[in-house]
N, C-alpha and C positions, 0 to 999 in steps of 0.2 A: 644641116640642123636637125633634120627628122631622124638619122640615124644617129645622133648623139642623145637624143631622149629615150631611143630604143636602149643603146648601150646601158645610159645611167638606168631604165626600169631593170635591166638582166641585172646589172651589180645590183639594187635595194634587192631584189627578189634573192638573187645568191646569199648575201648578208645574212636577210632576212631566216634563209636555211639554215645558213651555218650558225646564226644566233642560237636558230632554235635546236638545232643537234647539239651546240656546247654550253647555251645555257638552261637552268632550271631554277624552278622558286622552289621552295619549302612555307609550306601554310602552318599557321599555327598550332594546328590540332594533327600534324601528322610529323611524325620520324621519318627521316630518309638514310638509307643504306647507300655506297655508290660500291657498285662491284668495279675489276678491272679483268679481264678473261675468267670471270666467274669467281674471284676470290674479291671479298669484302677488304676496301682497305679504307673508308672513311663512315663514319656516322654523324649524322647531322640534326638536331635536334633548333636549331634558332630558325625561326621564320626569315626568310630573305631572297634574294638571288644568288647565286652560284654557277661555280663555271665548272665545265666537266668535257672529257674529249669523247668527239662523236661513235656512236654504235658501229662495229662490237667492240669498240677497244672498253669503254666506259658504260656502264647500263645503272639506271638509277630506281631504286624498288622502296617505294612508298608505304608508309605503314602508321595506322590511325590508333594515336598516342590516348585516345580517349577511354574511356571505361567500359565496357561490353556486357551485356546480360547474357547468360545461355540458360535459358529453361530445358531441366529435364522431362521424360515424360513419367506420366502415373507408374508405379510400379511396387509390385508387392515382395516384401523383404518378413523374415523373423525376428524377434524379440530375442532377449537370450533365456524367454521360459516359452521360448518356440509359438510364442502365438504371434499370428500374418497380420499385418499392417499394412494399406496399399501408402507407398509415401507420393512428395512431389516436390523435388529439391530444383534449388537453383544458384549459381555461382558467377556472379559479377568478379571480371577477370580485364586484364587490359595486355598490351603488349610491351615487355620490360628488355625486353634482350633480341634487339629484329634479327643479331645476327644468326643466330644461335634458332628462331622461331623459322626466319630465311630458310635455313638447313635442314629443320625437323619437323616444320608446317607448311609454311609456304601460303596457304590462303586461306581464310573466314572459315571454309566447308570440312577441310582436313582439319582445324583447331576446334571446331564444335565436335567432330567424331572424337579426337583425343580425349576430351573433357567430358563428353558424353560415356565413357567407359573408364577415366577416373572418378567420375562421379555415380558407377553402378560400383564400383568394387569400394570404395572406398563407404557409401549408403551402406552398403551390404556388412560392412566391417563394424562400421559404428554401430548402426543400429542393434546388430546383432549380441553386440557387451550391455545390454541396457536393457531392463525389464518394460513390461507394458504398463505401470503404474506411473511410470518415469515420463510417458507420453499423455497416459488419458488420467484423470485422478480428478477427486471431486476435493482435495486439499492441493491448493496452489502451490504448497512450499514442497510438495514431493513430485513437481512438471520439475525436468530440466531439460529443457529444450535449449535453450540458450547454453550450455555445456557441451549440449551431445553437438549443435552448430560447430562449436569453435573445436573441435574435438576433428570432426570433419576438416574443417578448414588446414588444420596444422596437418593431416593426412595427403591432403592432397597440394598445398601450397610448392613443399619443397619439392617433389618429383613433375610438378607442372614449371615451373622455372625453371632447375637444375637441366630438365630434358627437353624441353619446350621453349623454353623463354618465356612465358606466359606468368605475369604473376596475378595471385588470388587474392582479391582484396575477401572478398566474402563468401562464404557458403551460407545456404538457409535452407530450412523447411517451408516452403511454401503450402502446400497444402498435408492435410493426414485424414484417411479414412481409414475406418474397419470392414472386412468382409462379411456379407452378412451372413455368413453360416457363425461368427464370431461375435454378432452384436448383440444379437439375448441374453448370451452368457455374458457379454459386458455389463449390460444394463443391468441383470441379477445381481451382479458382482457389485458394481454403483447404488445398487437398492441394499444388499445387505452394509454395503460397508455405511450407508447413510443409516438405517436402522441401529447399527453398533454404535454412531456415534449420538444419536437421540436417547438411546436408552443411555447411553453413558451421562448426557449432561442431567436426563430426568433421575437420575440417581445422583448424583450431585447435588443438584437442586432439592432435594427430600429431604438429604443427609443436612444440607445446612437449610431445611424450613424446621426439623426435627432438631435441631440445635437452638436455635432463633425461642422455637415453644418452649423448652426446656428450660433456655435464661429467663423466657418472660414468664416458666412459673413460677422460678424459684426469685424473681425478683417480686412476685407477687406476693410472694410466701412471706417473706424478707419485708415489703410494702406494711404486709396485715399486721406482721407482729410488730412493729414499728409503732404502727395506731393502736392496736389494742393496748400496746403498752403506755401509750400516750394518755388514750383517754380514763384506763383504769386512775390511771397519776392524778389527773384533771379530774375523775369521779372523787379520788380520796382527798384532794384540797377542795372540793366542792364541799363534801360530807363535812370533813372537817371545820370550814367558815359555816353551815349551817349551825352545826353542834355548839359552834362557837354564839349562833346568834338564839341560838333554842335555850342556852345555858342565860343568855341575857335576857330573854324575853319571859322565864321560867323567874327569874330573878326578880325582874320590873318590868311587866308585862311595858307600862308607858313610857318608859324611856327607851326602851327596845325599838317601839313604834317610832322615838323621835327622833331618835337616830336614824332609822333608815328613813326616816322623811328629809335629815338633814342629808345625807348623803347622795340621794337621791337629786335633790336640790342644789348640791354641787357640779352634779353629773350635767344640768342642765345646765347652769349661769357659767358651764367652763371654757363654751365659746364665746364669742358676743353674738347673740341671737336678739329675733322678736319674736316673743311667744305672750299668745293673749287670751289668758286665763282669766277666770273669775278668782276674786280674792278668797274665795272658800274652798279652790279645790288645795288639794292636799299634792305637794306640801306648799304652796305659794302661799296658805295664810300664814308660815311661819313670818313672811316678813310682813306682817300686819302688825304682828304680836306672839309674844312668846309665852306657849302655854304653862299654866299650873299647876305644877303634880306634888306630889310629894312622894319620897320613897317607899316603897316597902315594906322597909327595915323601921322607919322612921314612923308610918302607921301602925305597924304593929307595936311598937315600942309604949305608941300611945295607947 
């Protein structure tokens, strides 16, 4: 009995081996390759178990489907009006082709060198087509940053795939400095170009306050003669209802007088009012009684 429990642990334990030499999982996040005497002949990309025939016939080389950062280091490149710029790029990259990456990379440390010298030649390229206004500029709309990126990216995407298997989801500029033998003359450069544009709006600004004074003198102008002409009008119907009442009053001095007491006398009773006069002021004794005159014409006659 004791050597049959012996037997059955040597089988679990053999099993056990040979499971483990012919089978493999594949995890979610990783592509597997299976070679067969060093030639690639399946690619596996579903999470699960899998069977495979044991070392050296079969070998199985794992590779993380995930997305990868590589930062470059600072480093100082030309403008193409030759002024130095220290840059600081970086290129999120994943693994697209293991067979092909298998053959031309092979691990993490050889793929960061690749990338790390397609991302100096290829910095050095772009940058170089691109002035210095293009990076530093005190008007937004003349940064293109976001161009000279993708500009990069399509430089380096196809020859990192094509020969690598690597593909480039992204390039960017992570960081930008100037050197400082190159910063005072930037900053001069950023103080005149802000100065050109101050004096430009304060000339703007003059030309239409100098515009603005101009309407409002000539609407002035326009305004006065307007009323001068008005009130002259309203002086000569003035003049003229005088004349008219100098001619009546020249006439019959007293009826001249009753008249504008009557009128007057209109002017009040034309709302409905309360007004509390004494019956003698003028003209409220007309409604007392209506006075006696006789004409002018009518006296002298006599």
């Amino acid at each position: 009995m004791k050597n049959f429990w012996v037997f059955l642990s040597v089988v679990v334990v053999v099993l056990a081996l040979v499971s483990f030499m012919v089978v493999f999982q594949v995890r979610e996040t990783e592509t597997v390759t299976v070679t067969r005497f060093g030639q690639p002949i399946r690619r596996i990309i579903e999470p699960g178990l899998y069977v495979k025939f044991p070392p050296p016939i079969d070998r199985v080389h794992r590779f993380d489907s995930r997305s990868r950062l590589y930062e470059g280091v600072l480093e100082e490149t030309n403008t193409a009006g030759n002024e130095p710029i220290i840059v600081n790029s970086y290129v999120i990259w994943r693994i697209a082709d293991p067979e092909r990456y298998l053959v031309a990379v092979q691990d993490l440390t050889s793929a960061e060198d690749k990338l790390r010298s397609l991302l100096r030649n290829t910095q050095n390229s772009v940058i170089g087509r691109h002035h210095f206004s293009e990076f530093v500029n005190t008007d937004p709309e003349h940064i293109r940053f976001e161009q000279i990126e993708a500009q990069m990216r399509d430089e380096i995407a196809e020859h990192a795939l094509t020969q690598y298997g690597m593909e480039i989801q992204t390039v960017g500029i992570k960081r930008l400095m100037i050197p400082e033998r190159v910063t005072e003359k930037v900053f001069e450069r950023m103080k005149a170009d802000r100065k050109r544009r101050t004096d430009s709006i304060l000339a703007a600004g003059n030309s239409e306050a100098e515009g603005i004074r101009s309407d409002a003198d000539a609407m002035q102008k326009e305004l006065l003669a307007v009323a001068d002409s008005q009130a002259k009008a309203i002086r000569g119907t003035g003049d003229a209802e005088a004349a008219r009442y100098y001619q009546m009053l020249e006439a019959d001095p007293e009826l001249a007088m009753f008249l504008r007491d009557i009128e007057a006398l209109k002017k009040i009773l034309k709302e409905r009012s309360t007004i509390v006069l004494g019956v003698e002021t003028e003209p409220i004794h007309l409604l007392k009684e209506l006075p006696s005159f006789q004409s002018q014409q009518t006296s002298t006659n006599d």
